[in-house]
C-alpha positions as a Markdown table, in Angstrom:
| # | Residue | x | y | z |
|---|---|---|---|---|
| 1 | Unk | 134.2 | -110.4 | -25.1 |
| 2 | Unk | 133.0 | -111.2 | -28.7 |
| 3 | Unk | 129.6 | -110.2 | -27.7 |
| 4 | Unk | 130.5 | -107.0 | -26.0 |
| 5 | Unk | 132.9 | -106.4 | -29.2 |
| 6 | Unk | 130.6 | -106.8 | -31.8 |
| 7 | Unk | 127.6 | -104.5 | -30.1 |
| 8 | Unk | 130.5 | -101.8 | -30.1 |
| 9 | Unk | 131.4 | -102.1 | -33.4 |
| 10 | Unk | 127.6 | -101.8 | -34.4 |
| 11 | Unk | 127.0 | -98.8 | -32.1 |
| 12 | Unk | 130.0 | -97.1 | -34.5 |
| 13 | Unk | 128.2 | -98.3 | -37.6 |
| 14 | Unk | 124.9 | -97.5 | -37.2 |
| 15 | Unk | 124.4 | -94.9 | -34.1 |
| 16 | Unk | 122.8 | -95.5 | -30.8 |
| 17 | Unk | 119.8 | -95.8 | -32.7 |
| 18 | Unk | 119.8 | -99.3 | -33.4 |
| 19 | Unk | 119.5 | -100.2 | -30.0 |
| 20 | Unk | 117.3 | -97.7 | -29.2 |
| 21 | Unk | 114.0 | -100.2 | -29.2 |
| 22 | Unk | 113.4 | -100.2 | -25.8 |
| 23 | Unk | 114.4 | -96.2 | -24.7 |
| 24 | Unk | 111.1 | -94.7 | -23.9 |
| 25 | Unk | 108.5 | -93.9 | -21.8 |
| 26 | Unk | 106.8 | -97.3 | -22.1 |
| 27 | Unk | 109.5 | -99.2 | -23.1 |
| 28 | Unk | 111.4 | -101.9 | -21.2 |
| 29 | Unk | 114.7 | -102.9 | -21.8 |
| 30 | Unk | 115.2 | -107.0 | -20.5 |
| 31 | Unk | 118.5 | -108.0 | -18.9 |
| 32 | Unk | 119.5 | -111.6 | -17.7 |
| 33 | Unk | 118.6 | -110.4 | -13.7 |
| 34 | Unk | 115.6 | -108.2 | -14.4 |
| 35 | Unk | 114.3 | -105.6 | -16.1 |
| 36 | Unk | 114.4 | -101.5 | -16.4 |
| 37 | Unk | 113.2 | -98.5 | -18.3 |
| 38 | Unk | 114.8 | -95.7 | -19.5 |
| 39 | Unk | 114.5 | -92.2 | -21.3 |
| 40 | Unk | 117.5 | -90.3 | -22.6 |
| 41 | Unk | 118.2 | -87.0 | -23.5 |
| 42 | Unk | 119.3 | -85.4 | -26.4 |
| 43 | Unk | 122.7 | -85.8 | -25.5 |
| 44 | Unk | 126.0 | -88.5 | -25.8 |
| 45 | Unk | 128.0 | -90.6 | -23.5 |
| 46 | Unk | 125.1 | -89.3 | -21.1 |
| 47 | Unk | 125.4 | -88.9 | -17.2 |
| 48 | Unk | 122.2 | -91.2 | -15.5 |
| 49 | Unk | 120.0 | -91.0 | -12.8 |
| 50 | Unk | 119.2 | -94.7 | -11.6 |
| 51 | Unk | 115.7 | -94.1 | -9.5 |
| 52 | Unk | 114.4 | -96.9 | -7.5 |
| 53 | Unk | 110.7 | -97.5 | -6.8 |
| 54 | Unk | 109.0 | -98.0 | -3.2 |
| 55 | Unk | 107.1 | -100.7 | -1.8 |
| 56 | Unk | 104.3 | -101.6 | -4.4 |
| 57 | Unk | 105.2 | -99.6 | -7.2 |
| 58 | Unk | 107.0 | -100.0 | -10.3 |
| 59 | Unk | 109.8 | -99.0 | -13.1 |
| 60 | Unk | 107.2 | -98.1 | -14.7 |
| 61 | Unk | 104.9 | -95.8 | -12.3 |
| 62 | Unk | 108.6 | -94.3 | -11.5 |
| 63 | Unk | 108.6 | -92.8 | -15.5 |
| 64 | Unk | 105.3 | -91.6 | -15.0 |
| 65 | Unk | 106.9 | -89.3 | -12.6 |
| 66 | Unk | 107.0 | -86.7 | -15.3 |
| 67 | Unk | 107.6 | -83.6 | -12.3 |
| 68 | Unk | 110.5 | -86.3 | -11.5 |
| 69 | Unk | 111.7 | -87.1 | -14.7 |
| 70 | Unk | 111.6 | -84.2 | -17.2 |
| 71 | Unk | 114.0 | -81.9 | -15.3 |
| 72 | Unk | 116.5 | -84.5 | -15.3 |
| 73 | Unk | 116.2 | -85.4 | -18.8 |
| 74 | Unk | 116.6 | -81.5 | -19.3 |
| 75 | Unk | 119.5 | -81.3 | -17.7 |
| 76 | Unk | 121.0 | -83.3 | -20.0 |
| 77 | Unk | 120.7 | -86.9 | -17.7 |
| 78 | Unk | 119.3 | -90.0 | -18.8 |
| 79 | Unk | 116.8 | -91.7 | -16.1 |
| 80 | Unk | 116.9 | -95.6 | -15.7 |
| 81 | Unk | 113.8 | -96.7 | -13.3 |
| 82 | Unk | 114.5 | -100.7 | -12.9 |
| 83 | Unk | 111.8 | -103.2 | -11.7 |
| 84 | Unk | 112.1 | -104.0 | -8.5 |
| 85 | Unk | 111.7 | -108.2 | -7.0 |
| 86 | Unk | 107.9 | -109.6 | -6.8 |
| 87 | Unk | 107.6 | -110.3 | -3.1 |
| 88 | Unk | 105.7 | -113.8 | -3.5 |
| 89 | Unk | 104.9 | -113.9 | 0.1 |
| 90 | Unk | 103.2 | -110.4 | -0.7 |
| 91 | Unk | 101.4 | -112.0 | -3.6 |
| 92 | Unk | 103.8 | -110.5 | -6.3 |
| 93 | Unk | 104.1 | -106.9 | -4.9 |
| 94 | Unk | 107.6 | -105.0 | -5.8 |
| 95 | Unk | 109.9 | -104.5 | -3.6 |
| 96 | Unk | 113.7 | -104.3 | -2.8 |
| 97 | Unk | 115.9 | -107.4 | -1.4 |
| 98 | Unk | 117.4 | -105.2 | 1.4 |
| 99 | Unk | 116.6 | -107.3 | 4.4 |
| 100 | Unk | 116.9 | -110.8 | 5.2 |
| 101 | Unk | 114.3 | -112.9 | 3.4 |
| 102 | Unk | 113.1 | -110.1 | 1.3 |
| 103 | Unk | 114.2 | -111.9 | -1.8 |
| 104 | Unk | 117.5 | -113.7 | -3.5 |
| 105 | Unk | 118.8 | -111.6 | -6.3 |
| 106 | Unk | 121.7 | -109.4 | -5.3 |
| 107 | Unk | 120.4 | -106.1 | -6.5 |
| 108 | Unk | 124.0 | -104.7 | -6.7 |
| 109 | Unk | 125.1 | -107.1 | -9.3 |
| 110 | Unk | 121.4 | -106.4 | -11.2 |
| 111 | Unk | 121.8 | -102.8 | -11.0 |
| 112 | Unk | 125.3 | -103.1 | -12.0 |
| 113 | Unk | 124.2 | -105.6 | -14.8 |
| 114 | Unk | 121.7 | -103.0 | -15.8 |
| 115 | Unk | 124.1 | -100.0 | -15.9 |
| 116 | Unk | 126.1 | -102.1 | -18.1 |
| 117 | Unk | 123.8 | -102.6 | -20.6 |
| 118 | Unk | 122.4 | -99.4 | -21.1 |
| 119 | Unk | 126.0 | -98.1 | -21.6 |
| 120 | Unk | 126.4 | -101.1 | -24.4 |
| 121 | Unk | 122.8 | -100.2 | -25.9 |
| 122 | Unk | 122.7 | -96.1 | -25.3 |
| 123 | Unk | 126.5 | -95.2 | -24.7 |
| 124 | Unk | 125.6 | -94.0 | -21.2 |
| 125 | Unk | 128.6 | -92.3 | -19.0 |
| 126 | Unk | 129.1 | -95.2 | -16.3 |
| 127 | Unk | 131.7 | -93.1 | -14.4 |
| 128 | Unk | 128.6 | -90.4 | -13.8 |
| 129 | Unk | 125.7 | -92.8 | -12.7 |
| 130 | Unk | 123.9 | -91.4 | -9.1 |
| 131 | Unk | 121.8 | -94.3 | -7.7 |
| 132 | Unk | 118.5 | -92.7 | -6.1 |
| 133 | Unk | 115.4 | -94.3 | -4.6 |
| 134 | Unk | 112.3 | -93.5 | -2.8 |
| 135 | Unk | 110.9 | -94.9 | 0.4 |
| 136 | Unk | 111.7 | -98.8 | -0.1 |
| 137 | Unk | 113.9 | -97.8 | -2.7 |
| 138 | Unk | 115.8 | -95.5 | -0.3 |
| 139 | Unk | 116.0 | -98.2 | 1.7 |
| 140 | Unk | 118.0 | -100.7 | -0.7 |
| 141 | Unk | 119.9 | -97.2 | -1.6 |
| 142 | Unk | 121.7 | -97.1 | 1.9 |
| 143 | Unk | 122.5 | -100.9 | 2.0 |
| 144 | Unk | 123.8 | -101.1 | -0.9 |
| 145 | Unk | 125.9 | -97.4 | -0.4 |
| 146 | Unk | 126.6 | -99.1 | 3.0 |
| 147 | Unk | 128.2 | -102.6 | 1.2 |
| 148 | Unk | 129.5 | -101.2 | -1.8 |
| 149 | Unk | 130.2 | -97.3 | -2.2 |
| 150 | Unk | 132.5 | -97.5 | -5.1 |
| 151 | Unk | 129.5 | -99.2 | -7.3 |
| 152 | Unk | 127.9 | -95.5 | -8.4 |
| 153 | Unk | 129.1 | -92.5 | -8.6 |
| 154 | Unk | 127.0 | -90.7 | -5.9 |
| 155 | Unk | 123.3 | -91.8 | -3.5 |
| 156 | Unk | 121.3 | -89.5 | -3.6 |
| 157 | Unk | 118.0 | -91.6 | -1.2 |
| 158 | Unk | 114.4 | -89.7 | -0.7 |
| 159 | Unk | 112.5 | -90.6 | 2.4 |
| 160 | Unk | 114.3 | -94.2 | 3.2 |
| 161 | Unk | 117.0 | -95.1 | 5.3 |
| 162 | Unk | 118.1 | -97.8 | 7.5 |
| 163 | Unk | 116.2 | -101.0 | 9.4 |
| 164 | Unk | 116.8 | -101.7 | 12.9 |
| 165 | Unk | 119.3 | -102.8 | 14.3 |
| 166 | Unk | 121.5 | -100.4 | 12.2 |
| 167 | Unk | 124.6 | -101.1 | 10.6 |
| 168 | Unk | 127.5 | -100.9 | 13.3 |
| 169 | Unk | 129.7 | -99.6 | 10.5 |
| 170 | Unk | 129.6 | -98.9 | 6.6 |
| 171 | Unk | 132.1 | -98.7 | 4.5 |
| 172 | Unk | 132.9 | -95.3 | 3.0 |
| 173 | Unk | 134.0 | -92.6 | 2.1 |
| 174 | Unk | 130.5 | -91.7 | 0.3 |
| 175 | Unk | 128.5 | -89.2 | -1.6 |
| 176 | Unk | 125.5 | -88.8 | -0.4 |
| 177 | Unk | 122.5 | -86.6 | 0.1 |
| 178 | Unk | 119.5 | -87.8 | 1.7 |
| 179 | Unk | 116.2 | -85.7 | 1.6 |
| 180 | Unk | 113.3 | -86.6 | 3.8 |
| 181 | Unk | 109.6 | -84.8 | 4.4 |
| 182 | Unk | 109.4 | -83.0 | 7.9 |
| 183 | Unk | 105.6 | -84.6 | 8.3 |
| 184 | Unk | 106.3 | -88.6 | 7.0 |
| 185 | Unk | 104.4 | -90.6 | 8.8 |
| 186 | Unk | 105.1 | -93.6 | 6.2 |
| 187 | Unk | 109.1 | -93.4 | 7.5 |
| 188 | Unk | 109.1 | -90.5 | 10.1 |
| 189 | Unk | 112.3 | -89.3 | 11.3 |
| 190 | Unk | 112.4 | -91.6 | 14.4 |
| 191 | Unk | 111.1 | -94.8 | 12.3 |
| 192 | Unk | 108.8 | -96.8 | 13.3 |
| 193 | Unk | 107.3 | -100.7 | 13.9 |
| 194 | Unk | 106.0 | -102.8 | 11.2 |
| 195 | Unk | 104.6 | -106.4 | 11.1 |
| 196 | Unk | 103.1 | -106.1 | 14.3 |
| 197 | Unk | 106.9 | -105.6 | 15.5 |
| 198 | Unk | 108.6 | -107.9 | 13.8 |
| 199 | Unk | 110.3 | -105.1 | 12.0 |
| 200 | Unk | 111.4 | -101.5 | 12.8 |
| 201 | Unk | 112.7 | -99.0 | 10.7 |
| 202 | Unk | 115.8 | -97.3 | 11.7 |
| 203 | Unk | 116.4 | -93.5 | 13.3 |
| 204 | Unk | 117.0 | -91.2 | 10.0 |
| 205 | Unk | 119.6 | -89.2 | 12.5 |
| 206 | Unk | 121.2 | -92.4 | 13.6 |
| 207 | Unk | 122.0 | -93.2 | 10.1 |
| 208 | Unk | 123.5 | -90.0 | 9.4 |
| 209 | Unk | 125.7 | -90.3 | 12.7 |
| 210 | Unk | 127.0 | -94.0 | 10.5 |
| 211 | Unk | 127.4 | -92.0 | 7.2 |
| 212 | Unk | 129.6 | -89.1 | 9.3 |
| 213 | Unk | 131.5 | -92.2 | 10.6 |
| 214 | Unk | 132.0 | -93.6 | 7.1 |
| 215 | Unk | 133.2 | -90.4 | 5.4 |
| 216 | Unk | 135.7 | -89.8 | 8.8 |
| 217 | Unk | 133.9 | -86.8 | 9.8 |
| 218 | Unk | 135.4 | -84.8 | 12.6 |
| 219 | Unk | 132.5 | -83.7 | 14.5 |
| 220 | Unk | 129.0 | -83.8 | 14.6 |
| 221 | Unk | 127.9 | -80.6 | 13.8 |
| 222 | Unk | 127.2 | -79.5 | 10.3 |
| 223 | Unk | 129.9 | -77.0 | 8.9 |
| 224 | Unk | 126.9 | -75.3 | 6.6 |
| 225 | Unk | 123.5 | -74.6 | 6.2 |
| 226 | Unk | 121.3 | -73.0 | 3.4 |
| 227 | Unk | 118.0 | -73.2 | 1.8 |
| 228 | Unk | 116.6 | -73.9 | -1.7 |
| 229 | Unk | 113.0 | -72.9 | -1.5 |
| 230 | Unk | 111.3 | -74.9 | 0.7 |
| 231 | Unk | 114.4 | -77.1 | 1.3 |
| 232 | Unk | 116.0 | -76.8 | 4.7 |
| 233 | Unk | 119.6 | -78.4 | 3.7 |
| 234 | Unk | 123.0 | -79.3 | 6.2 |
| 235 | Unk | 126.2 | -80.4 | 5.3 |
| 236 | Unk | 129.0 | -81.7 | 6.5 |
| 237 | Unk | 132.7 | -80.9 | 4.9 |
| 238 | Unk | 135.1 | -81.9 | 7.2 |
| 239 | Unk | 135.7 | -85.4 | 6.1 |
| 240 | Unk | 137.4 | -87.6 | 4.1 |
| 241 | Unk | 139.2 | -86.5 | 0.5 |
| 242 | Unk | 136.2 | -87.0 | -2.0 |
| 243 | Unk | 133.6 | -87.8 | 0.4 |
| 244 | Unk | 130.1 | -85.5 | 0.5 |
| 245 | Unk | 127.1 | -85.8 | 2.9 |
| 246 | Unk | 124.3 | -83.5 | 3.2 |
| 247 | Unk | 120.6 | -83.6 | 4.3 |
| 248 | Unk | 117.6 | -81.7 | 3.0 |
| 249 | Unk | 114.2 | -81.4 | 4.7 |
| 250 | Unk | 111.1 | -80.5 | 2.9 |
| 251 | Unk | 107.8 | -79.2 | 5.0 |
| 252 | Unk | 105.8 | -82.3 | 3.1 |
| 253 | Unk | 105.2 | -86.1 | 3.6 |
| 254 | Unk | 106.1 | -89.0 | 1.9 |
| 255 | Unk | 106.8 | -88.1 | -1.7 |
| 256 | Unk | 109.3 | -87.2 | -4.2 |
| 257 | Unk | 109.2 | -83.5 | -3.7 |
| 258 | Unk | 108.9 | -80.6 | -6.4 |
| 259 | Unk | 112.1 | -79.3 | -7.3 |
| 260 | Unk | 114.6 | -82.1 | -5.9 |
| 261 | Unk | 115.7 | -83.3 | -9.6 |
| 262 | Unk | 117.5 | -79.8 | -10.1 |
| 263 | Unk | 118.4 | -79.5 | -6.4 |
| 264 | Unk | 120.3 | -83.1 | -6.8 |
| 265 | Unk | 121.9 | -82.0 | -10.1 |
| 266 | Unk | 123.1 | -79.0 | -9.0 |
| 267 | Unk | 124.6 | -80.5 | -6.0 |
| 268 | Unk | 126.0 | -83.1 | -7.9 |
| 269 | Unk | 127.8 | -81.3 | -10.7 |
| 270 | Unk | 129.2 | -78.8 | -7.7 |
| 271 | Unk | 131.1 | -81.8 | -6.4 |
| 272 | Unk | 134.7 | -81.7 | -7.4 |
| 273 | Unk | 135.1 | -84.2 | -10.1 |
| 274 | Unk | 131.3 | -84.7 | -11.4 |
């Protein structure tokens, strides 16, 4: 509490700027769990976008996502990119601890941890923080959506989804909107085997049937279509007070398409309450 106090009372002093050492492009900002990077815009008590790398890559190959990046920062969002685990059975590759024996730290109390601090350092609005990912990143999005809804404000996962076997249930309700490239053959639609078979990734469809179930969805069948340019989005509205689920396709593979940060934004500041 004394700790927490007295970075308050020197944020009033002296401006964000005295804690602004590690807020840049090739900056990283060190926390007791891990690490992360972040740019903000010219704006207070910022919104964030919390973007989680894939398999191999890094917090810091996520900010040289500039296509990524500099619409969000635009819009008025900051963007927080943490470092994911070194894998030592994968000779210190990045990933995500989102499967058994994939690593010990319990990323929800790290990302949470992180959160924190960049609201103590950068007065960044914790009650408007979307957690996104990409491919293993998406992944760790959905389990941790799946354990802990409540921890951000909204998912918003590219090209990731569950393992096999599924959850049976996740809690709920949820905001969420997955977007996934027609043609990925890194995580296709169906999934697919790795390690020779000793793991599968899960049916994209099937975890939209548990995220319907989560948010008490009354049927199936989407209640609304549309398009955004080359986005081919579904929704479902008949669910649960304050719960959201829609799914975009993109005619592309696996990548972070062109024009999702605004298409994420938008949708998240129509939600009621964003």
């Amino acid at each position: 509490m004394i700790r927490e106090f007295s970075l308050a009372l020197a944020l009033a002093v002296t401006g964000q700027t005295a804690f602004a050492g590690c807020a840049g492009q090739e900056d990283t900002c060190e926390t007791p769990m891990g690490a992360y990077h972040i740019e903000l815009p010219d704006a207070d008590n910022a919104p964030m976008v919390v973007f989680l790398h894939g398999y191999g890559g890094s917090g810091s190959g996520t900010m040289r996502n500039r296509g990524m990046v500099e619409p969000l920062l635009e819009r008025g969002y900051a963007v927080m990119a943490p470092e994911g685990l070194e894998r030592p059975d994968r000779g210190g590759t990045k990933s995500w601890n989102f499967y058994p024996g994939f690593g010990e730290r319990d990323e929800a109390a790290f990302l949470t941890e992180a959160v924190q601090d960049a609201a103590r350092r950068f007065g960044i609005d914790t009650d408007r923080v979307l957690l996104g990912g990409f491919s293993a990143g998406a992944f760790m999005v959905n389990y941790l959506a799946c354990e802990s809804p409540d921890t951000f404000s909204a998912y918003v996962p590219v090209s990731g989804g569950f393992w096999r076997p599924h959850p049976e249930t996740c809690n709920g309700p949820i905001r969420m909107f997955h977007t996934h490239g027609w043609t990925d053959n890194v995580v296709p639609l169906e999934g697919r085997l790795l390690g020779g078979g000793r793991f599968q990734q899960g049916d994209i469809y099937a975890g939209l049937e548990i995220w319907r179930d989560a948010n008490g969805c009354v049927d199936h069948k989407p209640t609304g279509f549309s398009a955004t340019g080359d986005f081919m989005r579904r929704r479902w509205t008949t669910c649960a007070e304050g719960s959201a689920l829609e799914f975009a396709l993109f005619p592309g593979g696996h990548t972070v398409p062109a024009g999702w940060a605004d298409m994420i934004i938008d949708w998240y500041e129509g939600l009621p309450g964003s």
